[in-house]
N, C-alpha and C positions, 0 to 999 in steps of 0.2 A: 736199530738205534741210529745207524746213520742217515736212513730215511726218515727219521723225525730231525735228525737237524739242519739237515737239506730244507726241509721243507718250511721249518722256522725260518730260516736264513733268507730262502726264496722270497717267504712271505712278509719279512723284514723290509728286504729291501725293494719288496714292491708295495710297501705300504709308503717306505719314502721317497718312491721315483715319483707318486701322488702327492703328497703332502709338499715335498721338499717346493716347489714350484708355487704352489699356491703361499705357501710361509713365506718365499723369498719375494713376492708379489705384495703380500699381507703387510711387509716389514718395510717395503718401500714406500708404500702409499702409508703409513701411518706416519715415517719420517716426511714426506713432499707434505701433509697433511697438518702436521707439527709446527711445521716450517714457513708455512701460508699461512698460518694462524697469529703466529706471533708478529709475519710484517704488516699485515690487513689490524693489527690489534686496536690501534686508535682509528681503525674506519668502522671498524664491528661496533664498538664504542661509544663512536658516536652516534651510530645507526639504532643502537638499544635504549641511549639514553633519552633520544630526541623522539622517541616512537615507545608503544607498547609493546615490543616486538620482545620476546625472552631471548637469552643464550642462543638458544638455536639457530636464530638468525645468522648468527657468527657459522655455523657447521653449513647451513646451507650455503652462505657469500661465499666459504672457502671450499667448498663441494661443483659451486657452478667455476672457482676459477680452475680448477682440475682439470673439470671438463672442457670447459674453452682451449684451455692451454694444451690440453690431449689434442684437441679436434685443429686447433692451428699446428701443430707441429707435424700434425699429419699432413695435412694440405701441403706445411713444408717441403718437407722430405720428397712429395710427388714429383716437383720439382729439381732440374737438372742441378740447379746447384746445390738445393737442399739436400740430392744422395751424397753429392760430393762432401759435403762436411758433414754427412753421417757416417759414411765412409771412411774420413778421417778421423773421428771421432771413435769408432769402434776400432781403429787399425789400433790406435794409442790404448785406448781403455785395456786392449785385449793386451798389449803388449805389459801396460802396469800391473792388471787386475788379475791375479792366476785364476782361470775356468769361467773366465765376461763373456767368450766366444761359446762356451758350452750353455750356460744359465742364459744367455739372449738367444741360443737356438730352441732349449727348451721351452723357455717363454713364449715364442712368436709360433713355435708349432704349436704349443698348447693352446692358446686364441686364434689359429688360423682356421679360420672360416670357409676358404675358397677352398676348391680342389685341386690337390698339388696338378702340376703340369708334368704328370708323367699318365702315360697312360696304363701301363702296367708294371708288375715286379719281375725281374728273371736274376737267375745264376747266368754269370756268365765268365768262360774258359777267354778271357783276354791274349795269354799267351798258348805256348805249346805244350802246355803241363795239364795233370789233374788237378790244381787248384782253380777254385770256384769264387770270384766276390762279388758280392750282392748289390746289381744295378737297377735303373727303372730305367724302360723305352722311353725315350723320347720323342723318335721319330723313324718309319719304315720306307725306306726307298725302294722305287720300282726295280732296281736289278739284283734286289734278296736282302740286299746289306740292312742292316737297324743303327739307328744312335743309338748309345747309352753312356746313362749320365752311372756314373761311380762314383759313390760320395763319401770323404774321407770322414770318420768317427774319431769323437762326438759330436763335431760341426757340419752338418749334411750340408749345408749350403760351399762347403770347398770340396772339390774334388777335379775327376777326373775324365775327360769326355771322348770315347771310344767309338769308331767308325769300325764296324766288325760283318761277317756275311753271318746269314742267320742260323748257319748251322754250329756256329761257337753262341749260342742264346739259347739258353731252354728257361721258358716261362715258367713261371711259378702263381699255383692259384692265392695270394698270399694279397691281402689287402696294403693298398698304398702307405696305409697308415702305420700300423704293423712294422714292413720294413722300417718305413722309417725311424717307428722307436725303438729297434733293433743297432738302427746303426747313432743314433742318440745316444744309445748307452752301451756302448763299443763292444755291440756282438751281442749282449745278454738279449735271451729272445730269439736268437735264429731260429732253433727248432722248428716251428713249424715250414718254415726256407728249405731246408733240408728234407723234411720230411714230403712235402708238397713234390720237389723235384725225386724222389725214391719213388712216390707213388707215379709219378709220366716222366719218367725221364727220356732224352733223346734231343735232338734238336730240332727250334721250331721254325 
């Protein structure tokens, strides 16, 4: 019995770690989408009345200014000062909005296209203890030592950057991605972390 509601449970809330992301995507652009409609109202308007054009013309003018406006703000942000007032802008949001730092790291992993820049997963023993916390190499140096990045949960983008020799590093055959949504949603998911370093353990 209790392995049927483990497994309800599990599968509960991994029906929402899917869903919840794309509804909270879903609910934004139908509000940004609401909202363009009503100030474009008398240009749509005009545009329908002066042409053959139906309604839809109005969904396409406010679908192309979306898009524009996505593709400028990206350009933005590339820009040194554009990160600096995104920066400011999420320092604030995060500090008004409780879980803006959690739901914009879901968001931006969920559409991240590129390959993270780590090149692989490990446990790694930081201190003099048997605890283990789950990092990605970032970089190998010629006299053994490794970087690794340790990243604090739910927002993998803060954390922690350790300078360690290679024998406190045991890799883990665990895809990048994986960890990461491990530590997106504060631990749930390690298993196969663990399970991966039982099967090789030792230092690499």
């Amino acid at each position: 019995m209790e392995r049927i509601k483990d497994f309800i449970k599990t599968s509960l809330l991994g029906g929402f770690a899917v869903i919840l992301p794309i509804a909270i995507l879903l609910v934004i652009f139908k509000w940004l989408f609401t909202l363009i409609v009503r100030i474009i109202k008398p240009l749509t308007e005009l545009v329908v009345a002066r042409s053959d054009l139906q309604e839809i013309a109005a969904g396409i003018i406010v679908l192309g200014i979306i898009l524009a406006s996505c593709f400028l703000l990206g350009v933005v942000v590339k820009t040194r000062f554009g990160k600096f007032i995104q920066n400011r802008i999420d320092y604030r949001l995060s500090r008004l909005i409780p879980g803006y730092g959690m739901i914009k790291s879901t968001v931006v992993h969920f559409f991240e296209r590129e390959k993270p820049p780590f090149s692989s997963v490990a446990l790694v023993r930081a201190f003099t203890s048997d605890t283990l916390m789950t990092g990605f190499v970032t970089e190998k140096h010629s006299n053994g030592w490794q970087t690794i990045f340790v990243p604090c949960g739910p927002n993998p983008t803060t954390g922690y950057i350790f300078h360690m020799p290679s024998k406190d590093v045991f890799p883990v055959a665990v895809p990048v991605e994986d960890a990461l949504r491990s530590v997106i949603s504060c631990g749930v998911g390690s298993k196969p972390l663990l399970e991966a370093n039982a099967q090789h353990p030792g230092p690499s």
